[in-house]
C-alpha positions as CSV (number, residue, x, y, z in Angstrom):
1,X,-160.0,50.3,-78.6
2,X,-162.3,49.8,-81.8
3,X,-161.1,50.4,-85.2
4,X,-161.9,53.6,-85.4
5,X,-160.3,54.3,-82.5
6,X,-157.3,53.1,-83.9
7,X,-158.0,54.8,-87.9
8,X,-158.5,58.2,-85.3
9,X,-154.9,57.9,-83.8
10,X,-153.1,56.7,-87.0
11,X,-154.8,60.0,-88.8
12,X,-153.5,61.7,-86.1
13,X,-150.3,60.5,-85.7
14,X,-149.2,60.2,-89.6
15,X,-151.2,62.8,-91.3
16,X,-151.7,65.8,-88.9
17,X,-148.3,65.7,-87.0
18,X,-146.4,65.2,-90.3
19,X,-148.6,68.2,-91.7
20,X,-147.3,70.7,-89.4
21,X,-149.9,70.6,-87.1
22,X,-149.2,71.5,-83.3
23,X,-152.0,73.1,-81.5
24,X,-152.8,70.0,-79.0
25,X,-156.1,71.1,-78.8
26,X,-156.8,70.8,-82.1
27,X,-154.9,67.2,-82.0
28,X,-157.1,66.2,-79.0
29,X,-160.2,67.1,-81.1
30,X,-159.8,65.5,-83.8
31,X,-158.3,62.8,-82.5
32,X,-161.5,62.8,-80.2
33,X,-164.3,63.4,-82.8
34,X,-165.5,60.8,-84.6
35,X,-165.2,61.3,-87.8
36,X,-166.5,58.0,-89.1
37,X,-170.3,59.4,-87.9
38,X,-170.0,62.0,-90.4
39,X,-169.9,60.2,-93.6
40,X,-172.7,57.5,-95.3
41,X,-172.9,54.9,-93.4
42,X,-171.0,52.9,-96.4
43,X,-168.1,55.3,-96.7
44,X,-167.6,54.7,-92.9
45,X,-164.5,52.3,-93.7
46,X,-162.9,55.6,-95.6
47,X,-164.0,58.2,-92.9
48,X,-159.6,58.3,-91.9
49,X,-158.7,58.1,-95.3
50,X,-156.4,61.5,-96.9
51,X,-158.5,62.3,-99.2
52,X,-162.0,63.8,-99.5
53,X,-165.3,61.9,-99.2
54,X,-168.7,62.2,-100.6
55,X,-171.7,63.0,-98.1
56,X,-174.5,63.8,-100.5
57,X,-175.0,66.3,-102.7
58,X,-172.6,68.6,-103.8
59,X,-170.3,68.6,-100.5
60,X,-167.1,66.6,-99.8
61,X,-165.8,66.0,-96.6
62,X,-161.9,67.5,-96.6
63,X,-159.0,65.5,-96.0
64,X,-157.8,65.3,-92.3
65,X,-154.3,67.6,-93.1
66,X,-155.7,70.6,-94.9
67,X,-158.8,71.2,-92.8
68,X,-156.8,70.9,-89.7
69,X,-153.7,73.3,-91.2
70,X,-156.6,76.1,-92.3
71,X,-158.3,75.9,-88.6
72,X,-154.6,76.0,-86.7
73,X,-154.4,79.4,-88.9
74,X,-157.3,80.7,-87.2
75,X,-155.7,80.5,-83.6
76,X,-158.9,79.4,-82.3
77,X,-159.5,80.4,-78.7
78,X,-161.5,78.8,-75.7
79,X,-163.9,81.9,-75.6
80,X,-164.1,82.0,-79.3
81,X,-167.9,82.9,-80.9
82,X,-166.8,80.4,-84.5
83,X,-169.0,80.8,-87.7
84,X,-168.4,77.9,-89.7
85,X,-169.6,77.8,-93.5
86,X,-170.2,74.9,-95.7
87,X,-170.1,72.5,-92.7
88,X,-171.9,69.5,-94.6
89,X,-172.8,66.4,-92.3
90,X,-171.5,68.4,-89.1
91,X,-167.9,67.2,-88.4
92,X,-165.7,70.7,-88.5
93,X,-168.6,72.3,-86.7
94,X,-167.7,69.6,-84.0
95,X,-164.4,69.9,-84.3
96,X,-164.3,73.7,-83.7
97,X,-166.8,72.9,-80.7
98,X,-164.0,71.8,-79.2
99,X,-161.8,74.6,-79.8
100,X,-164.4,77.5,-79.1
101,X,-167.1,78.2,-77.3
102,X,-170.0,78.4,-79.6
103,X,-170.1,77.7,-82.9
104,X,-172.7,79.0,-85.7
105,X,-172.6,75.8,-88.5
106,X,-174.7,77.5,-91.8
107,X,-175.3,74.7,-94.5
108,X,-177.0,75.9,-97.8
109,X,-178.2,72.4,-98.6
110,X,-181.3,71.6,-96.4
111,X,-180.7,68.0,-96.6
112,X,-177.4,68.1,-95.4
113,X,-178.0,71.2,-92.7
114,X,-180.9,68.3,-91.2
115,X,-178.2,65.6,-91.4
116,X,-175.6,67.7,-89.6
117,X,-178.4,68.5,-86.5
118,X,-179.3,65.4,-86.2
119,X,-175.9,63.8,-85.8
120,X,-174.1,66.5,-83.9
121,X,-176.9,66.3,-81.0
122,X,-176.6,62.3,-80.9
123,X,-172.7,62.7,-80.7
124,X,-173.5,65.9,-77.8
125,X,-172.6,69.1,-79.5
126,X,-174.6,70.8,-77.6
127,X,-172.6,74.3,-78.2
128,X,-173.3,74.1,-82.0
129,X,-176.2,75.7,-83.7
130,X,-177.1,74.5,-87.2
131,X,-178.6,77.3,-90.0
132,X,-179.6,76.5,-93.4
133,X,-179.8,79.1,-96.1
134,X,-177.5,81.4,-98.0
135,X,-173.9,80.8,-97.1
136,X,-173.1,84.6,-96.4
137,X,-176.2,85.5,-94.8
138,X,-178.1,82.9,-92.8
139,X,-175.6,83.4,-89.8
140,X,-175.9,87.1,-90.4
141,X,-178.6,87.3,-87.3
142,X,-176.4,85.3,-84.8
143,X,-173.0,87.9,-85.5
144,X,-170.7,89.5,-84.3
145,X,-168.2,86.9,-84.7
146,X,-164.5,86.0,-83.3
147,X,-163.7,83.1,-86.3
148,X,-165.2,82.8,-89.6
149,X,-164.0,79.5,-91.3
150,X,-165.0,78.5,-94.5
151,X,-164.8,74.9,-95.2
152,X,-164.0,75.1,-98.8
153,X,-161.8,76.5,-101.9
154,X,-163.8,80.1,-103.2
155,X,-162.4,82.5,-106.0
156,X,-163.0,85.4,-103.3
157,X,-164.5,86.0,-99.7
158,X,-168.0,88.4,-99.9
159,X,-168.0,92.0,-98.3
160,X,-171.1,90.6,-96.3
161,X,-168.4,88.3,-94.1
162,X,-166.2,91.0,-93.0
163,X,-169.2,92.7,-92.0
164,X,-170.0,89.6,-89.6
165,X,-166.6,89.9,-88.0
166,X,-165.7,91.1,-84.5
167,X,-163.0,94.0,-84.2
168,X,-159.5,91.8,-84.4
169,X,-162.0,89.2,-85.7
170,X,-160.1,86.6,-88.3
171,X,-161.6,84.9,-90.9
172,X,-159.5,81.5,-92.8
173,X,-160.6,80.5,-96.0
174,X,-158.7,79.1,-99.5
175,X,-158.9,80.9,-102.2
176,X,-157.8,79.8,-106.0
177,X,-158.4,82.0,-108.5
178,X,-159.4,79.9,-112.2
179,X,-157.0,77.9,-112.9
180,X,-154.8,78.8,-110.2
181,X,-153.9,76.7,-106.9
182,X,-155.4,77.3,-104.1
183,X,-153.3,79.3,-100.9
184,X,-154.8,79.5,-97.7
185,X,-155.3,83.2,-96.7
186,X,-156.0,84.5,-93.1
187,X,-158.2,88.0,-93.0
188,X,-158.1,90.0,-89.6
189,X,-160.6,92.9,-88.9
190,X,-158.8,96.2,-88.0
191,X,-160.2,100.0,-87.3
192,X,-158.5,100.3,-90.7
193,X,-160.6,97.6,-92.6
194,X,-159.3,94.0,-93.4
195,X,-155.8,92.9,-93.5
196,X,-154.8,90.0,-95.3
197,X,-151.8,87.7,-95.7
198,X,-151.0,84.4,-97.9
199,X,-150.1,81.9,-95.6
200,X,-150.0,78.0,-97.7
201,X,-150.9,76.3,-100.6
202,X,-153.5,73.7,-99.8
203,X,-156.5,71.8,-101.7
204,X,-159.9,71.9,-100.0
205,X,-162.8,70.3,-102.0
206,X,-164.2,73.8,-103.8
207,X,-167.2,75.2,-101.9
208,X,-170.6,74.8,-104.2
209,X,-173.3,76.2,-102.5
210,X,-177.0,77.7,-104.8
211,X,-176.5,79.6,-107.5
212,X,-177.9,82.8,-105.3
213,X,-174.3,82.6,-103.4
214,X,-171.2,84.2,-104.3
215,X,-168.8,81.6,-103.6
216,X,-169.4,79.4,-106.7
217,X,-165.6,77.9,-107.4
């Protein structure tokens, strides 16, 4: 067992059980994935940390706890088409890999979306897709989708994502309004439009895509 083996279980043991978390898939991924890949090479001693880490740019990969509690509120399933927005480096697109069966990873910084391909197909990914562009439209052409997760604290969720949802489609995000803390809300797609429900509080690094985006925190 490595080091990071060891980090892996200790971050699941003391951060995600104590958190509440108790989907054992979701504890098999992520106690599975290696996180330590997704970070600069010289943050690679922090990758177990709870706390968030710099990967370039303006993204921060989340803390273990929070991003795990906001995916166990999607109730991801095996069969499960996942859009994941804001996924950085690549590590909750592999992570939800694991839960579902295709995932749609959009990144709005180039740099990062190129990072993210590169090092989900040399860890095997190979049911993840990585777009670059707009947040709320680049995976526009790939929908109808089951999950929508958006890694990362937004004042509100645009009309354009309920649009991309499946009927009983579910879409997790945090939401803060200024100055407020943020609470994890999950959306579901009825015949009578979206339904929504305030579930926790919990602190996701905000989500700070271009300017042409409308989730700027």
């Amino acid at each position: 067992m490595t080091d990071y083996d060891r980090a892996r279980k200790v971050m699941v043991d003391n951060q995600l059980r104590t958190a509440g978390i108790t989907d054992r898939r979701l504890l098999a991924a992520m106690g599975e994935v290696p996180r330590e890949r997704f970070v600069p090479e010289v943050r690679r001693g922090l990758a177990y940390i709870d706390d968030a880490i710099p990967v370039g740019g303006a993204r921060k990969l989340g803390a273990p706890a929070p991003f795990a509690k906001l995916v166990q509120l999607a109730e991801i399933d095996g069969t499960d088409h996942v859009l994941d927005l804001g996924c950085g480096t690549g590590y909750s697109a592999m992570v939800l890999g694991r839960l579902g069966a295709s995932v749609v990873a959009v990144e709005s910084e180039p740099a990062l979306a190129a990072e993210a391909r590169f090092t989900l197909g040399a860890v095997g990914a190979a049911n993840v897709t990585v777009v670059d562009g707009p947040l709320e439209t680049a995976g526009k052409s790939k929908a109808p989708y089951d999950v929508i997760v958006i890694e990362g604290v937004v004042e509100q969720v645009a009309d354009a994502l309920f649009a991309q949802l499946k009927p009983e489609g579910r879409l997790v995000a945090l939401v803060a309004e200024r100055g407020r803390p943020a609470v994890a809300h999950l959306f579901a797609r009825s015949g009578k439009g979206i339904a929504s429900r305030a579930v926790f509080d919990a602190q996701l690094p905000p989500l700070a895509p271009r300017q042409d985006d409308r989730f700027v925190f």
